[in-house]
C-alpha positions in Angstrom: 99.1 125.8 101.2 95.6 127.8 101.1 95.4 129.7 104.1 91.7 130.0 105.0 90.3 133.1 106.3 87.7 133.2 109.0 85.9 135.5 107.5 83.3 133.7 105.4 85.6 133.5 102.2 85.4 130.7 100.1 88.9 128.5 100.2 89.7 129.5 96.7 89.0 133.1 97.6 91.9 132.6 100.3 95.5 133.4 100.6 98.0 131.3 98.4 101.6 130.4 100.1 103.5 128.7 98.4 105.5 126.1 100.3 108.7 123.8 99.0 107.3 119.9 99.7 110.9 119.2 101.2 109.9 121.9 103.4 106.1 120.5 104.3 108.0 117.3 105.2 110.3 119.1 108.1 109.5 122.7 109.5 106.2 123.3 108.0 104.9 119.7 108.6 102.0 118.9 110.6 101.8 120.7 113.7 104.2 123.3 112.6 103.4 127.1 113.5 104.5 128.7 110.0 104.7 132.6 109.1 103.6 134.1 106.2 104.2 137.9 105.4 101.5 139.1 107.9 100.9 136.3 109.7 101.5 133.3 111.9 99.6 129.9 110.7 99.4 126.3 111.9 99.6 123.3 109.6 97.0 120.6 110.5 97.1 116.9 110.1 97.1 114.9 107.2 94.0 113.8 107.7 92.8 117.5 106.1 95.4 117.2 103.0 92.9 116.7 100.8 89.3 117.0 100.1 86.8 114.2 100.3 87.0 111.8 97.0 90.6 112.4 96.6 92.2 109.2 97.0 96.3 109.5 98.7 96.8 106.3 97.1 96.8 107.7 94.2 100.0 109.1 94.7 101.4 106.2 96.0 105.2 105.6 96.3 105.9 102.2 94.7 109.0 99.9 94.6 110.2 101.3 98.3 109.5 98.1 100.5 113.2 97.7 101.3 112.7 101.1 102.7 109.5 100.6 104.8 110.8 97.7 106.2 114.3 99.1 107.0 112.7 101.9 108.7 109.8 100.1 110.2 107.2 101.3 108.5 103.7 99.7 107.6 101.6 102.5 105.8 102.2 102.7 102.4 104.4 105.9 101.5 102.9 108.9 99.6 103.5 112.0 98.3 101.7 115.7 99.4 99.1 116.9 97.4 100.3 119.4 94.9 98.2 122.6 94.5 97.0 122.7 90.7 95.1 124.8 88.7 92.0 123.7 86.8 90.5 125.2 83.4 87.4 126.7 85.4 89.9 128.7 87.7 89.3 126.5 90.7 92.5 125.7 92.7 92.3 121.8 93.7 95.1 119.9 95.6 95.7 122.8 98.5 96.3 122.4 101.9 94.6 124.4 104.6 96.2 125.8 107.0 94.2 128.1 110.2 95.9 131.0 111.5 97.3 130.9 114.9 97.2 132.2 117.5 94.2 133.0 117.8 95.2 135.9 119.7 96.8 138.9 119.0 98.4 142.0 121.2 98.3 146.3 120.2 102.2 147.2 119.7 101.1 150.5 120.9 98.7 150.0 124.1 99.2 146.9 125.3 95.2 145.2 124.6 95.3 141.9 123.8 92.5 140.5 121.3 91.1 137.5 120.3 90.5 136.7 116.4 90.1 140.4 115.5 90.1 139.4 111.8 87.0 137.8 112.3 83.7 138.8 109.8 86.5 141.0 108.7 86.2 141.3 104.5 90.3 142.5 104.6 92.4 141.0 107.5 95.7 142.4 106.0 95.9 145.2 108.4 94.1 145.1 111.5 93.9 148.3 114.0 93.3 148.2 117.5 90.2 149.9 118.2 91.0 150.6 121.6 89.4 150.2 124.6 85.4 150.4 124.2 86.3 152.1 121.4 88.4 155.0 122.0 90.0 154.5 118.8 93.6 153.3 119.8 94.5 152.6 115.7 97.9 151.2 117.1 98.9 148.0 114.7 98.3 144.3 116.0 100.3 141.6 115.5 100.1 137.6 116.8 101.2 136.9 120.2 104.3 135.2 120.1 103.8 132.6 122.9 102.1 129.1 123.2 101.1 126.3 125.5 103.0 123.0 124.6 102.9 119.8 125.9 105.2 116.6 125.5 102.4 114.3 124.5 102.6 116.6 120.9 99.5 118.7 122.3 99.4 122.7 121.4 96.9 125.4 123.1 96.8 129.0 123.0 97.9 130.5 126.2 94.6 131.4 128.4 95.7 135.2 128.9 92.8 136.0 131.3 93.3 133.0 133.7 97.3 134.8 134.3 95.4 138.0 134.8 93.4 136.3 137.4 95.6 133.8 139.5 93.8 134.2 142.1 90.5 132.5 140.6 92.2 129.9 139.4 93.7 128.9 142.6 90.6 129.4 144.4 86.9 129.4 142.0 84.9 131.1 144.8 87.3 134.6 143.3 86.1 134.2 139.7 84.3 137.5 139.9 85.5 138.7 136.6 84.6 136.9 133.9 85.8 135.7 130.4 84.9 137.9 127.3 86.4 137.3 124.0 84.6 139.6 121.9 85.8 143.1 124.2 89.5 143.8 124.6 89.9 144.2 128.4 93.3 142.2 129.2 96.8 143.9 129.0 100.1 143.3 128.2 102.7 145.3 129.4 106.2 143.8 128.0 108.4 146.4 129.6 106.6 145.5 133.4 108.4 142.2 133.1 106.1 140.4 130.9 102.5 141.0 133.4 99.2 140.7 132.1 96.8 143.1 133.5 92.8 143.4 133.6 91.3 146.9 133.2 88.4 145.7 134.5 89.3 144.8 138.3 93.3 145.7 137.9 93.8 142.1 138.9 97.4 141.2 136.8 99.6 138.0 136.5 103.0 137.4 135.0 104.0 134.6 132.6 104.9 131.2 134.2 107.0 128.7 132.7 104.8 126.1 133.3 100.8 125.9 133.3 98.5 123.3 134.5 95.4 123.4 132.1 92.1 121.2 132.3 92.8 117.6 131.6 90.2 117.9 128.7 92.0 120.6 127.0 91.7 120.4 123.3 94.8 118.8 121.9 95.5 120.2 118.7 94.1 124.1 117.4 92.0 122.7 114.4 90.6 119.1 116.5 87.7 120.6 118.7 87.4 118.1 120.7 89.6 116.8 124.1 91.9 113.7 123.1 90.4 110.3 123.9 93.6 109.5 126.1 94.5 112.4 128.2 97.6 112.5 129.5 98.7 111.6 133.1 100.6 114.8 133.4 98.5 118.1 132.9 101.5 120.3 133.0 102.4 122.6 129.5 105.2 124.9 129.3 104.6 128.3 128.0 106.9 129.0 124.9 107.7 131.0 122.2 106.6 130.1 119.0 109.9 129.9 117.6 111.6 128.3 120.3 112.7 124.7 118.8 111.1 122.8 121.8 107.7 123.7 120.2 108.0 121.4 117.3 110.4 118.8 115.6 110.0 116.6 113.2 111.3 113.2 112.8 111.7 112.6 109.2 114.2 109.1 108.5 115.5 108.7 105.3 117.3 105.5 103.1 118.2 104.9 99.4 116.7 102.7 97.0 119.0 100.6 95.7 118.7 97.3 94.0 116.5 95.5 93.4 113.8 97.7 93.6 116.1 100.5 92.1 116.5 98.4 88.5 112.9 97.4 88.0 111.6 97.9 84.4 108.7 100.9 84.5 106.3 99.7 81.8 106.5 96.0 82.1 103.5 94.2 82.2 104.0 93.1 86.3 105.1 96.4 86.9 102.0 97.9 85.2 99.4 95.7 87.2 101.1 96.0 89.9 100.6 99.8 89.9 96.8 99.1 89.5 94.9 97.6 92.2 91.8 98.4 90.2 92.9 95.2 87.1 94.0 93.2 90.2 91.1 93.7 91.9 89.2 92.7 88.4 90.3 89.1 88.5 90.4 88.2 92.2 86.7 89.3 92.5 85.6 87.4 89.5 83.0 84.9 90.7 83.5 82.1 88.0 86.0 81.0 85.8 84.9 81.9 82.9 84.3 85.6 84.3 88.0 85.5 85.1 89.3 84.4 81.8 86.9 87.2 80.6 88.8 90.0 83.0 92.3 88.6 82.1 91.6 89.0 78.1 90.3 92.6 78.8 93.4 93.7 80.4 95.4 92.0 78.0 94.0 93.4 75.2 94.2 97.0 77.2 97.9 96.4 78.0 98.7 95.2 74.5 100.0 91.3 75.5 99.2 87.7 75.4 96.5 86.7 78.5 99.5 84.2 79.3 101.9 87.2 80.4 99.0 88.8 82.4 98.9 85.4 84.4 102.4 85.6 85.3 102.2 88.8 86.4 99.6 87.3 88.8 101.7 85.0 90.2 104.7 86.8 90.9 102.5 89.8 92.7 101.0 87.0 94.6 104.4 85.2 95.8 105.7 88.8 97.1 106.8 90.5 94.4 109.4 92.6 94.0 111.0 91.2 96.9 109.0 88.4 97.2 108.9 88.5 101.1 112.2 89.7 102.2 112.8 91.7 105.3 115.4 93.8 106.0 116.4 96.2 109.2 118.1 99.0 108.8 121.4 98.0 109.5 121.2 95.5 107.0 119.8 98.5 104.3 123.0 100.3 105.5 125.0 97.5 104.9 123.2 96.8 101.1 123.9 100.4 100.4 127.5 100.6 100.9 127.5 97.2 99.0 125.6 98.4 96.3 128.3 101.8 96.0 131.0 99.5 96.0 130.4 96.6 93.5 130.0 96.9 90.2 126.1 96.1 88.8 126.1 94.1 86.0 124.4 95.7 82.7 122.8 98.9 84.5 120.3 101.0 82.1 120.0 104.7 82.2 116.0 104.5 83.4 117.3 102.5 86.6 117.3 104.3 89.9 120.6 103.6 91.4 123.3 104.2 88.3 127.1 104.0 89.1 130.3 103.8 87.5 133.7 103.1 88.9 136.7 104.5 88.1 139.0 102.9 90.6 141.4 101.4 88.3 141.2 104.4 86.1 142.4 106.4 89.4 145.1 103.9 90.4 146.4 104.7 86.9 146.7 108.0 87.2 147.9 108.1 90.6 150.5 105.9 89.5 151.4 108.3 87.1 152.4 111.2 89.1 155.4 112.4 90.4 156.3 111.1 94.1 155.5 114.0 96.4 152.5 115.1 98.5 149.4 115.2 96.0 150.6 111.3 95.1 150.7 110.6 98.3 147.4 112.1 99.5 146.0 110.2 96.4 147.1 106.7 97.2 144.9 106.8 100.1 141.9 106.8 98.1 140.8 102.8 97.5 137.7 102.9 95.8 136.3 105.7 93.4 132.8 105.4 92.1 130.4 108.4 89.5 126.9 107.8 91.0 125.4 109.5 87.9 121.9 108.2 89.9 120.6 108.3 93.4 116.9 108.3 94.8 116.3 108.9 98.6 113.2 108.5 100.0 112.4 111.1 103.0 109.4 110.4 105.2 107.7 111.9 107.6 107.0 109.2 110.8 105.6 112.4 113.0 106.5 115.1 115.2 107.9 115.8 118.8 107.4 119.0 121.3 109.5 119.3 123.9 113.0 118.0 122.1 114.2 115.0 124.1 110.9 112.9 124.8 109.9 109.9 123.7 106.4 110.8 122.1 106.0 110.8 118.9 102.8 112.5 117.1 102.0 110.3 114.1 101.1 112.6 110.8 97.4 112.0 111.4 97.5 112.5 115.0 95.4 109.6 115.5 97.8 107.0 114.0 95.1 105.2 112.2 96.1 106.3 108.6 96.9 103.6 106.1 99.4 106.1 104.9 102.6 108.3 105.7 103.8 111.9 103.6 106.9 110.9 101.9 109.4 112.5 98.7 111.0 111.3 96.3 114.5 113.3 96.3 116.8 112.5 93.6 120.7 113.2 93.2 124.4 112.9 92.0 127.3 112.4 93.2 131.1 111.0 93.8 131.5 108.4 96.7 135.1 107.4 97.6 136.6 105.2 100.2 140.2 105.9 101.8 142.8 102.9 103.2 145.3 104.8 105.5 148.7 104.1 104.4 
């Protein structure tokens, strides 16, 4: 992640954090309020994962249908951008986060401020200046409350409407007015949690809910009200690290066979990886054009035209499932069948490797002494090495307020042709037990 300053700082002048991608998948996906060593940031959508011209596609997630199908999925499954390092020095493949809240409270006298590391050229250690500048110096750190709503929306709390209750009950009492560039409200933690105005010594406390404009911007880094605004303009006031503020809903599933033994390399796997060669022939506008694109990529690929047009037709019938669906009761049920019976000449680059030792186990069970280990070990049926295993985690979106039914796709708009998804790879022993 880059976290951009607000300063006027180029991106690649910006702080670096470094952040595990099984980790940008679940609590430091989109919408996720994440803390670095000095500050608090929020992660934006995917929409802002990369720069213009970078394609996602690119790193596509092949051979996972069963999966998208088994877990309902249409977009095609990619993984994050990974920051890199190019020969000039410039840092490509970053993702920007924004720091938030925007504002931010004096541990010693109370003033709240609003973006204080603004035009700042060092926003590392920020000092209260006081009020009108009587030179306070106290430290200032990030409020630790937000405005959350169900529908996935996120707002910074509006400190001086609590200040002023009274005008927002009744507009003909807004005599004070907003102004985010002086400090002028106060927090006093110790007086139960009241914000105060040391302009007119008007002072609020902090409700559990709040009833913002219907308008309100939806997200912290989308400037703009939501195009559907929701029928219910309450938010509930949290803390940040409450886990009702966010919650991802990341699904996994295995790949297993067949997409788990097909042969990387092949000529239908390697034209089936470029849409670019596929795209080649199907555009060519005579026949002699296409025979002309088909002997290119031959020659490129190092095989007979013939091979290229079988590759053809088996991308064209479906392949590599070649139209099957599957829920994902029946994956569940494929899995377990795939743990359990034995695949017939499995190869070492395959995806899903086993080997069973069952009878090797009934053996040695056999072997032992009657007594308590011989009998715990009769129980177990089946014994299986999975010296292989490759789990696809995705990312479907995000919920506030645990328990509701909205869920906030990755892009917020839920127009993207594509989801954030891993690769996770592993080992292990899977048994099964028949109770004597």
């Amino acid at each position: 992640m880059n976290r951009e300053r607000e300063s006027g700082k180029r991106p690649n002048e910006a702080k670096e954090i470094s952040v595990r991608l099984s980790h940008l998948l679940r609590h430091c996906s989109v919408g996720a309020i994440v803390r670095d060593s000095d500050a608090l940031m929020v992660v934006p959508d995917i929409r802002r994962w990369y720069k213009p011209g970078d394609d996602p596609m690119a790193r596509q997630i092949r051979y996972v249908d069963q999966v998208r199908s088994a877990l309902g999925i249409d977009q095609a499954l990619c993984t994050p951008p990974v920051a890199r390092k190019l020969d000039n020095g410039r840092m490509v493949g970053w993702i920007p986060v924004r720091r938030f809240p925007l504002w931010m409270r004096c541990l010693q006298c109370g003033l709240l401020h609003r973006a204080p590391w603004r035009d700042r050229p060092d926003d590392s250690d920020i000092r209260c200046p006081g009020r009108e500048g009587q030179g306070c110096g106290g430290r200032l750190e990030q409020v630790p409350w937000v405005l959350v709503h169900e529908c996935g929306y996120l707002a910074d709390v509006p400190w001086h409407d609590l200040a002023h209750p009274a005008s927002v009950r009744d507009p003909s009492q807004r005599q004070c007015k907003r102004d985010w560039k002086t400090p002028y409200l106060k927090f006093a933690e110790r007086d139960r949690r009241r914000i105060s105005c040391t302009r007119c010594g008007a002072s609020g406390g902090l409700p559990q809910q709040y009833h913002l404009a219907r308008n309100t911007w939806q997200q912290p880094w989308i400037h703009e009200p939501p195009a559907d605004p929701p029928e219910e303009p309450a938010w509930w006031l949290l803390e940040i690290n409450d886990v009702r503020v966010h919650a991802t809903v990341t699904p996994t599933a295995l790949v297993i066979p067949p997409e788990s033994r097909i042969g990387r390399g092949t000529i239908v796997d390697r034209l089936y990886g470029s849409s670019r060669n596929q795209r080649r022939i199907r555009t060519a506008k005579t026949q002699l054009a296409r025979s002309n694109a088909v002997n290119r990529i031959a020659g490129d690929y190092g095989c007979h035209p013939d091979e290229i047009d079988a590759a053809l037709r088996a991308i064209k019938c479906g392949y590599p499932l070649y139209g099957q669906t599957i829920t994902e009761g029946e994956l569940l049920v494929s899995e377990y069948r795939a743990l359990t019976e034995e695949i017939p000449n499995l190869m070492e680059d395959e995806d899903f490797v086993t080997e069973h030792h069952t009878d090797d186990w009934k053996n040695h069970v056999d072997s032992l002494d009657a007594g308590l280990v011989k009998q715990i070990g009769s129980t177990v049926s089946r014994l299986v090495s999975v010296r292989k295993l490759k789990e696809i985690m995705v990312l479907k979106g995000f919920r506030r307020m645990v328990g509701n039914k909205y869920l906030t796709p990755p892009d917020i708009s839920g127009k993207s042709g594509w989801l954030p998804a891993l690769e996770l790879y592993g080992e292990g022993i899977f048994f099964t037990t028949a109770v004597p």
